[in-house]
C-alpha positions as CSV (number, residue, x, y, z in Angstrom):
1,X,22.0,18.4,-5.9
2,X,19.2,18.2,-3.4
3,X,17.9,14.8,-4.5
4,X,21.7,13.4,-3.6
5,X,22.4,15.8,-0.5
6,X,18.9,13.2,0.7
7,X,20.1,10.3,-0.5
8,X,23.5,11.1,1.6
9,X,21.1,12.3,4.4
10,X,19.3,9.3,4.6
11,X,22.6,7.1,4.1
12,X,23.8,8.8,7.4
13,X,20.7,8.0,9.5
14,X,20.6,4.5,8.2
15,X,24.3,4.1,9.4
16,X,23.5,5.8,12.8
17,X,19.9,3.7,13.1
18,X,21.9,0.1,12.3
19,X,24.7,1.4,14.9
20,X,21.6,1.9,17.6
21,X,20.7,-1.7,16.6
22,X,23.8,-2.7,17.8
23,X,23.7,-1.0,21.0
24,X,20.2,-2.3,21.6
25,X,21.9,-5.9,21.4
26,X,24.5,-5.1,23.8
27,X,22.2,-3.6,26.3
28,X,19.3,-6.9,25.9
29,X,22.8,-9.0,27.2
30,X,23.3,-7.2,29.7
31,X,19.9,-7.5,31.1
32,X,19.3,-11.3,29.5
33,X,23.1,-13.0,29.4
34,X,22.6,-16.1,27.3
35,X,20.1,-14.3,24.3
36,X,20.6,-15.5,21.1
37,X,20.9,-12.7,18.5
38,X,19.3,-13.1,15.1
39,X,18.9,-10.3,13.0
40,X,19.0,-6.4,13.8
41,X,18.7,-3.8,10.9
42,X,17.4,-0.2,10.2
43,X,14.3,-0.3,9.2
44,X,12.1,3.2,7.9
45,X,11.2,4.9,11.0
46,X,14.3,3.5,13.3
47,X,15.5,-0.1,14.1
48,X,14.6,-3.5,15.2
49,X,16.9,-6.4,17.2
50,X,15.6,-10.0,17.1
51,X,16.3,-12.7,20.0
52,X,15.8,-15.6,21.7
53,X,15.5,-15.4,25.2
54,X,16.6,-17.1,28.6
55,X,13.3,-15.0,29.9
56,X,11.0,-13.3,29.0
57,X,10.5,-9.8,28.5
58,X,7.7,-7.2,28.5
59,X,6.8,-3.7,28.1
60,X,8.1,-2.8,31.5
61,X,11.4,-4.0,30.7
62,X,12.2,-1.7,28.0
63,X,12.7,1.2,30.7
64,X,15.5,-0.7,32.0
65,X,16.9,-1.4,28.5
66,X,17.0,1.9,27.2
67,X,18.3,3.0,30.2
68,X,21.2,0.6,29.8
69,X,21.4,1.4,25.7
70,X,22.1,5.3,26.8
71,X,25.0,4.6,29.0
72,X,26.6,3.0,26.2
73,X,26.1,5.8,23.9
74,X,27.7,8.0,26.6
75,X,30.6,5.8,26.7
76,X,32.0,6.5,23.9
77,X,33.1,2.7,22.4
78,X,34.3,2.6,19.2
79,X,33.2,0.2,16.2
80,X,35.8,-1.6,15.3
81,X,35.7,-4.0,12.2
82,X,37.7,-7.7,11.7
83,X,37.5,-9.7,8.8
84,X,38.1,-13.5,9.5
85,X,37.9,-16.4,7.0
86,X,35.2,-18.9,7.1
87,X,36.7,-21.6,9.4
88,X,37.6,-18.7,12.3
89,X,34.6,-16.9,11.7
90,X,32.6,-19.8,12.8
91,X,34.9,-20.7,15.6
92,X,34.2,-16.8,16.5
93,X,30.2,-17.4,16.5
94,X,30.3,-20.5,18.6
95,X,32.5,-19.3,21.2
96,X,29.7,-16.3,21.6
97,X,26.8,-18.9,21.4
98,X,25.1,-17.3,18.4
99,X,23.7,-20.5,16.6
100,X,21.6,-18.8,14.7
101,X,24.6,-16.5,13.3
102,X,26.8,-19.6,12.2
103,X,23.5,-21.4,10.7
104,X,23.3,-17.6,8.4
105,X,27.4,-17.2,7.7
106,X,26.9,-20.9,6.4
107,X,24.1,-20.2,4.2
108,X,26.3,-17.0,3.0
109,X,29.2,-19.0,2.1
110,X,27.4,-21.6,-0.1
111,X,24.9,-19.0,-1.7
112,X,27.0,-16.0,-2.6
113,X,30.7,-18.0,-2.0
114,X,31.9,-15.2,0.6
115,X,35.0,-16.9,2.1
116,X,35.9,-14.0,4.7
117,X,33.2,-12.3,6.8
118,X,33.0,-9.1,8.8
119,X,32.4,-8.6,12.2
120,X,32.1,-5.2,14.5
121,X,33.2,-4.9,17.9
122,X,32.0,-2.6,20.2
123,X,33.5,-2.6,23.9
124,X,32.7,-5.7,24.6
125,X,30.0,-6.6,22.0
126,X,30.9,-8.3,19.0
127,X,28.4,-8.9,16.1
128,X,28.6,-10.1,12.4
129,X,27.6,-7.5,10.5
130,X,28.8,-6.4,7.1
131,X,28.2,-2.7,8.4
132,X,29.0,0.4,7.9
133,X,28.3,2.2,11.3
134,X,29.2,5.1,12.9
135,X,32.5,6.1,14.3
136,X,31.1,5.5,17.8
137,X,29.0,5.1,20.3
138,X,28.6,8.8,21.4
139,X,28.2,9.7,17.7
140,X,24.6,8.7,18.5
141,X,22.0,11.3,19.9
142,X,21.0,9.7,23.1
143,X,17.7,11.5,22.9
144,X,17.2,10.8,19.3
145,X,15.7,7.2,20.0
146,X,13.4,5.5,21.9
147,X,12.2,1.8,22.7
148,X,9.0,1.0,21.1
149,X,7.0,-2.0,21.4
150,X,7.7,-5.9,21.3
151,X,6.6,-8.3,18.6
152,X,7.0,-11.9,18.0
153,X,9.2,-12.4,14.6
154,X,10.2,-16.2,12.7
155,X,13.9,-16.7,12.5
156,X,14.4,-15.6,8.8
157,X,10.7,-15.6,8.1
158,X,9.9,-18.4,7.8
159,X,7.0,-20.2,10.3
160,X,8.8,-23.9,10.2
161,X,12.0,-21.9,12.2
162,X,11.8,-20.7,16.2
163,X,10.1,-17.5,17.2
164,X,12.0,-15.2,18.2
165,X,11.3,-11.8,20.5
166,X,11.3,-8.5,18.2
167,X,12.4,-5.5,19.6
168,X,11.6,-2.0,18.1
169,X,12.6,1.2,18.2
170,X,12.3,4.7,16.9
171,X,15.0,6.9,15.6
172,X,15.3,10.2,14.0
173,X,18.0,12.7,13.7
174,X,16.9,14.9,16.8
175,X,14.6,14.3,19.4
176,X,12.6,17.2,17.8
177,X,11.8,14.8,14.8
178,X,11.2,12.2,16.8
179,X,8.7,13.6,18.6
180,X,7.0,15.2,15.6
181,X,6.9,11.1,14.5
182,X,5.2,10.6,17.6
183,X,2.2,13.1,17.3
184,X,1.6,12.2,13.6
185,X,1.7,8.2,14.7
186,X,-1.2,9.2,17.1
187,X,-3.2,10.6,14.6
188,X,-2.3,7.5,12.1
189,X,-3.7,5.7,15.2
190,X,-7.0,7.8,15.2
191,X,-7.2,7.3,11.8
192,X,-6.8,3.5,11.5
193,X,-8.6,2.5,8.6
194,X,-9.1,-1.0,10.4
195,X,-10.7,1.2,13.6
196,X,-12.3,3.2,11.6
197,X,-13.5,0.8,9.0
198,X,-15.4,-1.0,11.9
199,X,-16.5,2.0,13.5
200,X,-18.2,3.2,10.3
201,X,-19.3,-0.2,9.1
202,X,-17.1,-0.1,6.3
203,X,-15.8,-3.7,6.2
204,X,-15.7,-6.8,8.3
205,X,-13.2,-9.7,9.3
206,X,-14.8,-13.1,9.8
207,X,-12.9,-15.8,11.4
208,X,-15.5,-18.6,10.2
209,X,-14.5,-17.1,6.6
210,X,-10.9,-16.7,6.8
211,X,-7.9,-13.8,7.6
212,X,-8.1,-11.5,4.8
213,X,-10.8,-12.5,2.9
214,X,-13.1,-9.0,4.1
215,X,-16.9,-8.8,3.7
216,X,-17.9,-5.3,2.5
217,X,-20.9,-4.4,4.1
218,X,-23.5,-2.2,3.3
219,X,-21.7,1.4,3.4
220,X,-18.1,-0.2,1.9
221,X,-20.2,-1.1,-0.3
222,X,-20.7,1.8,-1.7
223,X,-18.2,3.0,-1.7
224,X,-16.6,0.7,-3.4
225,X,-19.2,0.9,-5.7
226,X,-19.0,4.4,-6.7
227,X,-15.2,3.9,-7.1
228,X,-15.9,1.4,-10.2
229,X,-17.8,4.1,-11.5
230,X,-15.5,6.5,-11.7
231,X,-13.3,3.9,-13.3
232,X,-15.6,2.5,-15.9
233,X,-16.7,6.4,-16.9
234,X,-12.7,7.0,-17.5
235,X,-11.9,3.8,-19.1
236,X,-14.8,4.3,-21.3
237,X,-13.4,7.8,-22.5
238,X,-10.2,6.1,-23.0
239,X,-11.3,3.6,-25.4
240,X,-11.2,0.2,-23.1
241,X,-13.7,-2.7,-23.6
242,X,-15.0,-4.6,-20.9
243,X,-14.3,-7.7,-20.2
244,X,-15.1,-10.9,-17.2
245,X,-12.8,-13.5,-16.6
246,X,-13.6,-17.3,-14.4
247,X,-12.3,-17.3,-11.4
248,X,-10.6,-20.6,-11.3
249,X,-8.0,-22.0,-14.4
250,X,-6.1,-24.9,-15.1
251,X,-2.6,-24.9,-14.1
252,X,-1.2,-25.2,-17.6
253,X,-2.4,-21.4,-18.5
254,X,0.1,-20.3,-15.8
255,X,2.9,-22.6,-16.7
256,X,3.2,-20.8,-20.2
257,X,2.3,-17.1,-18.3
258,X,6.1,-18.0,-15.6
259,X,3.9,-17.7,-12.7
260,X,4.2,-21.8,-12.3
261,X,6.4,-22.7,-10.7
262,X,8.2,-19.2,-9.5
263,X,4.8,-17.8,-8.0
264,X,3.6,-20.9,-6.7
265,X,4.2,-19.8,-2.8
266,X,2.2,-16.4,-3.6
267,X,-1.1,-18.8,-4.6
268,X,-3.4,-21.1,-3.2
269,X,-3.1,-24.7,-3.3
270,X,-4.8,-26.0,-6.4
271,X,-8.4,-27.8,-6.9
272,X,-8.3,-31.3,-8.8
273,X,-11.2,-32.0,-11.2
274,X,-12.5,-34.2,-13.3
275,X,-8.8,-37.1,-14.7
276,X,-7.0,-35.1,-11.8
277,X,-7.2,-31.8,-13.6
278,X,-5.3,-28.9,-11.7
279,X,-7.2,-25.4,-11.1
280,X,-5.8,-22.4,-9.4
281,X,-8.0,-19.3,-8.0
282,X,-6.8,-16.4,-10.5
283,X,-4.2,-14.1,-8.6
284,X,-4.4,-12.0,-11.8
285,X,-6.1,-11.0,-14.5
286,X,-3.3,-10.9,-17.4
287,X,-3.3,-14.2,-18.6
288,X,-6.8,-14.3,-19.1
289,X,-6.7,-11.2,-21.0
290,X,-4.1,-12.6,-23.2
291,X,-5.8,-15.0,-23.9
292,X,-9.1,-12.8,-25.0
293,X,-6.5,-10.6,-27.4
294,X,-5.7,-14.3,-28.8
295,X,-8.9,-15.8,-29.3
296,X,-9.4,-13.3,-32.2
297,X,-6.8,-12.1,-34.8
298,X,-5.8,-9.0,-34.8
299,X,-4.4,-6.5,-37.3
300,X,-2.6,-3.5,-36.7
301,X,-5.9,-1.6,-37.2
302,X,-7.1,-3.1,-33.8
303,X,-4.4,-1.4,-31.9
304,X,-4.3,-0.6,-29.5
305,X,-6.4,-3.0,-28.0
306,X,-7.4,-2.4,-24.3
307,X,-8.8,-4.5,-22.0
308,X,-10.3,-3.5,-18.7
309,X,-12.0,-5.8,-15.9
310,X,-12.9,-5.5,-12.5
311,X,-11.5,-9.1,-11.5
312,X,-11.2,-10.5,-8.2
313,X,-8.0,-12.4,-7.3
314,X,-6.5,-14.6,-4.8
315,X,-3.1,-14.4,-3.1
316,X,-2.0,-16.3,-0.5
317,X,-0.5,-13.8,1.6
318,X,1.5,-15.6,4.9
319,X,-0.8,-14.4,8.0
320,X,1.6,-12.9,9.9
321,X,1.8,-10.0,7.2
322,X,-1.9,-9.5,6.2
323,X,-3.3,-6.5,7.5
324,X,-6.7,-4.7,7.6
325,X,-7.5,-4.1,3.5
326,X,-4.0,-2.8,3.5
327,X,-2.4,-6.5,3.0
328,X,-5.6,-9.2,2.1
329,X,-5.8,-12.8,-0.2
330,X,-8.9,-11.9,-1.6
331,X,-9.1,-8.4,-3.3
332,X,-10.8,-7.0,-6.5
333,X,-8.8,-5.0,-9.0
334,X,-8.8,-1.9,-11.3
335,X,-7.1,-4.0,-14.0
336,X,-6.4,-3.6,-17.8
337,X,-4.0,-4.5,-20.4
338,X,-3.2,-2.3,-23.5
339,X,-1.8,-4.3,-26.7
340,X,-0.3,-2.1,-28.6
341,X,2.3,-1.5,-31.9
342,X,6.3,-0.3,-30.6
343,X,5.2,3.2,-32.4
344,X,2.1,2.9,-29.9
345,X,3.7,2.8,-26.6
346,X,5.1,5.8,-25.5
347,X,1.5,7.5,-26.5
348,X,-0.2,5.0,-24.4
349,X,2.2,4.7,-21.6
350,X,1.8,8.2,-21.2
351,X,-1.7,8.3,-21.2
352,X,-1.7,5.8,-18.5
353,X,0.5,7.8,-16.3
354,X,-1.7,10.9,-16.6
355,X,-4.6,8.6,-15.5
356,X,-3.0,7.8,-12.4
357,X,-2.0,11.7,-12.3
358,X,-5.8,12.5,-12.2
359,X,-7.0,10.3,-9.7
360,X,-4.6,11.3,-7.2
361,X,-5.0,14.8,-7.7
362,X,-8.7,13.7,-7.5
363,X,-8.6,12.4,-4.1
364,X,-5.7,14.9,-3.2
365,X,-3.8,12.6,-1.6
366,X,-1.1,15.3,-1.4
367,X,2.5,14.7,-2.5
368,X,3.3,11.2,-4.8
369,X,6.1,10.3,-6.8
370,X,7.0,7.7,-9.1
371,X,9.8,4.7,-8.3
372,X,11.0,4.0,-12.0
373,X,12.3,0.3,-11.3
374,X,14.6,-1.4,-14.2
375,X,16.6,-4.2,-15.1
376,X,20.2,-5.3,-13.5
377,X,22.7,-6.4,-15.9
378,X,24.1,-7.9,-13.2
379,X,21.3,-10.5,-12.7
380,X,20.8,-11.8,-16.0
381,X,18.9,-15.1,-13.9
382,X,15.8,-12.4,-12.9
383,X,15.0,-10.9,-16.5
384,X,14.7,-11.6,-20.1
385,X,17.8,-11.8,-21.7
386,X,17.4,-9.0,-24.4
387,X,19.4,-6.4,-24.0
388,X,18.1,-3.9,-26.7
389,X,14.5,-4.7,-26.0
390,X,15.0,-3.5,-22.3
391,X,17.1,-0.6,-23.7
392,X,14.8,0.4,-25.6
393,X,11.8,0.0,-23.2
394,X,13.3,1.8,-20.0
395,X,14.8,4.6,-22.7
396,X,10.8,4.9,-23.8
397,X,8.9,4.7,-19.7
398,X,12.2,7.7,-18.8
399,X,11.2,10.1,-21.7
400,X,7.7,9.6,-20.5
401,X,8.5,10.6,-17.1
402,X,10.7,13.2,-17.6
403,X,7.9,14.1,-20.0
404,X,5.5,14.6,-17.7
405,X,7.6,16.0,-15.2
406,X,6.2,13.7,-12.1
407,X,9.4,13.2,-9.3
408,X,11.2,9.8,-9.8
409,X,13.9,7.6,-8.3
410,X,15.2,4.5,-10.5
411,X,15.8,1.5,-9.0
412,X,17.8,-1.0,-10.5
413,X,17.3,-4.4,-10.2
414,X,13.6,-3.9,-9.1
415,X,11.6,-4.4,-12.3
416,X,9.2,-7.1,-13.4
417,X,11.3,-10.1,-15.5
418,X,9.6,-9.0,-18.4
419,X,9.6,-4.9,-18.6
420,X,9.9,-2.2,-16.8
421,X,7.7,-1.2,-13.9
422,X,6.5,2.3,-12.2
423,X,5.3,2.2,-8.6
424,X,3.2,5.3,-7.5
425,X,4.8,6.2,-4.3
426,X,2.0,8.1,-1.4
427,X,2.8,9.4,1.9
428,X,0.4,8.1,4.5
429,X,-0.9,10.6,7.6
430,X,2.2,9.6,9.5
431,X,4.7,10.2,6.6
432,X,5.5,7.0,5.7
433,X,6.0,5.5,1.9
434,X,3.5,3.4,0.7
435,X,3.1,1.8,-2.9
436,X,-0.5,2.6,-4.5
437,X,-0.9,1.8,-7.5
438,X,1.8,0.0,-10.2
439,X,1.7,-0.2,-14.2
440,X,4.4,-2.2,-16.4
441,X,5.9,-2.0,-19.8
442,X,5.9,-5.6,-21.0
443,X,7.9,-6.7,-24.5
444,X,8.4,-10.4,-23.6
445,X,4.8,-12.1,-22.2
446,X,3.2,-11.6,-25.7
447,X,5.9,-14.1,-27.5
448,X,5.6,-17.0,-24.3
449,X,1.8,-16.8,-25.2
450,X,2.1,-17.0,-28.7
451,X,0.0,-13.2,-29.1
452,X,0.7,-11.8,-32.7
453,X,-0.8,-8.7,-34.7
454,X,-0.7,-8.2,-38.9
455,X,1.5,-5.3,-39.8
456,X,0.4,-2.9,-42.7
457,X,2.6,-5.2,-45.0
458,X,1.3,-8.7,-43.9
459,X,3.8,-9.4,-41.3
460,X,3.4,-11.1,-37.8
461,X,4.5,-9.1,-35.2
462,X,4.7,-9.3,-31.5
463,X,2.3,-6.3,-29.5
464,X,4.0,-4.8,-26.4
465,X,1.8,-5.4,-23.3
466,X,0.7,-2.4,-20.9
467,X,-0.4,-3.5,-17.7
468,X,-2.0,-0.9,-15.6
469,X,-3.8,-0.4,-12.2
470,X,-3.8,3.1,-11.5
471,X,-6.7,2.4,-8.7
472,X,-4.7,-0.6,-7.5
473,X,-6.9,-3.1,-5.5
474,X,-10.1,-1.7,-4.1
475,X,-9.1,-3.0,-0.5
476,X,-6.1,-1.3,-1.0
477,X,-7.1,2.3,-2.4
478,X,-9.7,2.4,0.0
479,X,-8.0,1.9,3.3
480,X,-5.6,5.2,1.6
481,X,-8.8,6.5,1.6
482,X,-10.2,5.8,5.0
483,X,-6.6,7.3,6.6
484,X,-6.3,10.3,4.4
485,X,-10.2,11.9,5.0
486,X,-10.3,10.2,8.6
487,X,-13.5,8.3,7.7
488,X,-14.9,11.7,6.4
489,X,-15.9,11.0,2.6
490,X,-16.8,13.7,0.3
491,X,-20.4,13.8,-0.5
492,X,-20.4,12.0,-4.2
493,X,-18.5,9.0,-2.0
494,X,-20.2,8.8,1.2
495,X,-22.5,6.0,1.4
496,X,-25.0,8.1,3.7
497,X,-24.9,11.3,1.4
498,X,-27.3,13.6,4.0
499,X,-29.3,12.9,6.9
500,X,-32.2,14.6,7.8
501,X,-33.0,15.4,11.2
502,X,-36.1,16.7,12.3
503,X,-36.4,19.1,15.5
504,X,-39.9,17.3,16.7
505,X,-41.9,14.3,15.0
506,X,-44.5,17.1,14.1
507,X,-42.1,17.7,11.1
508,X,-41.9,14.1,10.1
509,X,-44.0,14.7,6.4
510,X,-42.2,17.5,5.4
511,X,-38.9,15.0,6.0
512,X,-40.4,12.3,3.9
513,X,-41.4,14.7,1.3
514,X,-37.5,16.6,0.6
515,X,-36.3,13.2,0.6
516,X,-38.4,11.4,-1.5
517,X,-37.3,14.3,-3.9
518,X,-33.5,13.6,-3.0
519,X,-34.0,9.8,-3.4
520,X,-36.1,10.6,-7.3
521,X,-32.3,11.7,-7.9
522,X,-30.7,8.8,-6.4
523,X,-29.5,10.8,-3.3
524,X,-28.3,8.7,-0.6
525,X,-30.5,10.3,2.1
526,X,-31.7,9.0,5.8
527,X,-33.6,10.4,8.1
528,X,-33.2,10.1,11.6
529,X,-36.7,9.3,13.2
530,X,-35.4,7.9,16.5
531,X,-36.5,8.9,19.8
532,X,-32.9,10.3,20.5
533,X,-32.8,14.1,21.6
534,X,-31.9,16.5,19.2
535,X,-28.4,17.4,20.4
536,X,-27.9,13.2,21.0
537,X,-28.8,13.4,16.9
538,X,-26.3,15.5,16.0
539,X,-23.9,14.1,18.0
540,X,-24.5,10.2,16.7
541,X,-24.6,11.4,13.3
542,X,-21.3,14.0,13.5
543,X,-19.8,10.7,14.9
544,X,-20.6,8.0,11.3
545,X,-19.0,11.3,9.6
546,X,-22.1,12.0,7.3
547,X,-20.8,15.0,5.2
548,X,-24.3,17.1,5.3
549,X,-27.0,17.3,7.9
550,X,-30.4,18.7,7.2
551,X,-32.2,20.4,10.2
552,X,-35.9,20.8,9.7
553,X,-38.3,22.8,11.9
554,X,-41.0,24.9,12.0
555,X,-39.7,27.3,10.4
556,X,-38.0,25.0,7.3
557,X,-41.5,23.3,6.9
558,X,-43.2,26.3,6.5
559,X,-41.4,27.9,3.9
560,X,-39.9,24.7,2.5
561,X,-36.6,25.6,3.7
562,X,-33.7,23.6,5.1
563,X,-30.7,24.2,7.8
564,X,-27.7,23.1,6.1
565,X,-24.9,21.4,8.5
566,X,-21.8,20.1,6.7
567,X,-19.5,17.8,8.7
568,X,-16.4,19.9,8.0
569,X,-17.4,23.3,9.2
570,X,-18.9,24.5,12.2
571,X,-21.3,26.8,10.4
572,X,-24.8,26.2,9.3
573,X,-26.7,28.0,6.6
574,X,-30.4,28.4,6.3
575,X,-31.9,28.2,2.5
576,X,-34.8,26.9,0.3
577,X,-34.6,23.2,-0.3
578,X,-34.9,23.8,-3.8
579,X,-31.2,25.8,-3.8
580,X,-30.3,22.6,-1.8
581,X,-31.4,20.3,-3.8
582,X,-29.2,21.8,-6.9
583,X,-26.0,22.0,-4.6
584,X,-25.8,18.5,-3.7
585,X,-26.6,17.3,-7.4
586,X,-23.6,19.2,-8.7
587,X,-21.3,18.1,-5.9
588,X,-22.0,14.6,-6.4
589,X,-22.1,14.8,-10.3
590,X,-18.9,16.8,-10.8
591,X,-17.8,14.6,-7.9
592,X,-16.8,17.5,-5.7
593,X,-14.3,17.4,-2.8
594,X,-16.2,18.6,-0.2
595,X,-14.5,17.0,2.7
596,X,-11.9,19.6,2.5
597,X,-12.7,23.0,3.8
598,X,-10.6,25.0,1.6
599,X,-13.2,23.5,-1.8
600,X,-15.3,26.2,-3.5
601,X,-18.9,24.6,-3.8
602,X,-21.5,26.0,-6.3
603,X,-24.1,27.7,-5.1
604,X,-23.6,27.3,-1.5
């Protein structure tokens, strides 16, 4: 009952946010007669409208326009709808000038054959728009929205059409919630992992290299380091082999995988070699790995069979949408395939879920669900055409869930052509959704690539194909990361694991010696011998986030003690080095949490 009361919930607020949309249109011709309206539809946190303008407008216009927008809402005009056929339809557009909206209602008639189209009026605003909207303009909480910021935007997307002026804004169901938005945006904004990733020397954007392509330096380094760690240790106790795959493949490999020619736009232009042979940079992994399951036969006694690589792929994302690590074209994935028997699956599929369960309790990155996505009958063109196999397989990834008892949603319509597919959903620091990590049941790939297993009677038989990420990309996990602990790593992550700082030079020896001891067991340790003051030291180091700071002194080189600092409390705690010493082995062996103040830490 609770899940639907939300979905109503939200269904409301979409309706009232598309409505604003509207209004926002009528208000940008009032102050621009003569715009050309493209598109204007709710989007998460409120609502965008899309034009092209007589003149210009800039950040100190939107006053005027929101302005305009709320004497509208207190007018109380009603939407009204009008369905007109094809021929008056476009008669309607052109009378309004909308070029853009005729060149769209065309593109509708021949692609989906709609021969009447809808329209909403609004006092004197008229739009196409197949709707719904609220009953009228006054329905809509004049304080519940406000005008954003302006962006450029392509006409439908694509960079060959006109650019047209973006304008967004914000919408919740009270002004209450919108200002609570508001707060958490600023500290999303604090926490930027692309301002924060520089400020901390995480990662790097070079032009002379290419947009989103990042170098790693030093400290993202490690951590990204320490993240295949983790991963290999796991995989390891769940029975994966290694494996490498070449970066570059002839085009043929992804003819037989599908991904030639309906992925072609997601990859980079191909290399020719030697008789005008095609190769593609890999964008994935799996049909290399099929091809590694292939290379030797198999009996039902090798299954499962599970594959795990660190590969690095290449996707080439359109520059307008690549962003930070968050959205990159070349990234390095926590990849594996698991080949296994129908009796196999569910056992496996399950333990891949509860993998993905233990790294993001892990990490705590608080509340995730799962977005169970299937097939539509209704689009036979998108998926296989085996109706019992995808039965079967969403029946199998459902139990699981329910088995498990991890929150879902299904969406149909939404899965990969060849399976079912689960999307981890996160919540960032601002509250919005965001897709981590994905894994897929596949029953079809194995036959287009010819893969085959011996049954205990000597039969052929096709494996079903697991494909799982649970740490997605690096790029990816990492800028989660970053946001969640605001650049504040536990210790067993932090690429500067302690940092000495001595209260005078005099102490310098004693430094050397606690952390040549620290280093013996591969303790990330600096220590800070600059001529900075004290106080300046703390500061500078409280400012890189280092998650524990050593003070030495007289008094700690005497009696080979040490003051213990972490970044997360205020308090400090005098004790031997020795005690130390054994409290920052166990929090980076049992890979502690430490960044969060609430964690119990042994010994300390």
């Amino acid at each position: 009952m609770e899940h639907k009361m939300e979905k109503q919930h939200n269904a409301e607020l979409e309706t009232a946010r598309h409505s604003a949309a509207h209004i926002l249109a009528q208000a940008v011709l009032k102050v621009r007669p003569g715009a050309k309206l493209g598109f204007g539809p709710a989007i998460e946190d409120g609502f965008y409208y899309d034009f092209i303008l007589p003149e210009p407008i800039g950040e100190e216009d939107l006053k005027s326009i929101e302005k305009e927008m709320k004497k509208i809402v207190s007018s109380n005009q009603k939407f009204e709808r009008e369905e007109l056929p094809l021929e008056k339809a476009v008669e309607r557009l052109r009378e309004m000038g909308q070029e853009f909206k005729i060149e769209y209602l065309n593109d509708l008639a021949k692609e989906r054959n709609i021969s009447t189209f809808s329209f909403y009026k609004n006092g004197p605003f008229i739009d196409m728009c197949e709707g719904p909207h609220v009953e009228a303009t006054n329905k809509i909480k004049a304080d519940s929205f406000k005008l954003d910021r302006i962006a450029g935007a392509y006409w439908r997307g694509s960079e060959k059409n006109p650019m047209m002026t973006r304008i967004y804004a914000l919408m919740f169901e009270t002004r209450e919630a919108l200002d609570d938005f508001l707060k958490r945006r600023e500290l999303a904004l604090q926490r930027d992992h692309k301002k924060l990733g520089h400020e901390l020397e995480i990662f790097a954007i070079a032009e002379e290299i290419g947009v989103g392509l990042p170098l790693w330096l030093p400290n993202g380094t490690v951590i990204r380091e320490e993240l295949e760690k983790l991963a290999k240790e796991m995989e390891f106790k769940h029975g994966y082999k290694r494996v490498v795959t070449p970066q570059i493949t002839k085009e043929g490999l992804y003819h037989t995988s599908g991904h030639l020619p309906y992925y072609k736009d997601a990859m980079f232009p191909p290399m020719v070699g030697d008789e005008n042979e095609k190769y593609y940079l890999k964008p994935m992994n799996c049909p290399h790995h099929h091809m590694i399951f292939k290379s030797i036969p198999k009996s039902y006694r090798d299954l499962p069979y599970r594959l795990a690589e660190y590969g690095n792929n290449y996707r080439y994302e359109k520059s307008g949408q690549v962003s930070g690590l968050l959205r990159v074209r070349g990234m390095c994935m926590n990849d594996a395939h698991i080949y296994c028997t129908n009796e196999q699956v569910k056992q496996e599929f399950k333990s891949v879920l509860e993998l993905h369960k233990f790294y993001y309790e892990l990490f705590r990155m608080g509340e995730f669900w799962i977005r169970l996505s299937m097939h539509s009958k209704d689009k036979p063109e998108k998926f296989v055409n085996n109706e019992e196999l995808w039965e079967h397989s969403e029946k199998a990834v459902r139990d699981i869930v329910n088995e498990l008892g991890i929150a879902y949603e299904e969406r149909e319509g939404e899965a990969a052509f060849y399976g079912p597919k689960i999307d981890f959903q996160v919540k960032n620091v601002i509250g919005r959704e965001e897709t981590a990590s994905t894994t897929q049941l596949d029953f079809a790939v194995a036959e287009r690539f010819g893969l085959e297993f011996t049954d205990n009677n000597g039969v052929k038989q096709r494996p079903y194909i697991i494909h799982r990420a649970p740490l997605g990309t690096h790029e990816r996990f990492i800028a989660f990361l970053i946001e969640l602990f605001g650049g504040a790593f536990p210790t067993w992550l932090s690429p500067v694991q302690a940092t000495i700082i001595p209260v005078s030079d005099k102490f310098l020896d004693y430094c050397h010696k606690i952390s040549d001891v620290l280093k013996n067991d591969f303790v990330r340790v600096e220590i800070d011998d600059s001529t900075d003051s004290f106080n300046k030291k703390i500061r500078i180091h409280a400012k890189k986030k280092c998650p524990n700071l050593l003070i030495v002194g007289g008094k700690e080189a005497e009696e080979s003690l040490v003051t213990w600092r972490r970044y997360c409390t205020p308090e400090q705690k005098t004790m031997s080095f020795d005690q130390f010493h054994g409290i920052i082995k166990t929090m980076i062996s049992r890979r502690i949490m430490d960044n969060f103040t609430d964690t119990i830490i042994p010994g300390a």
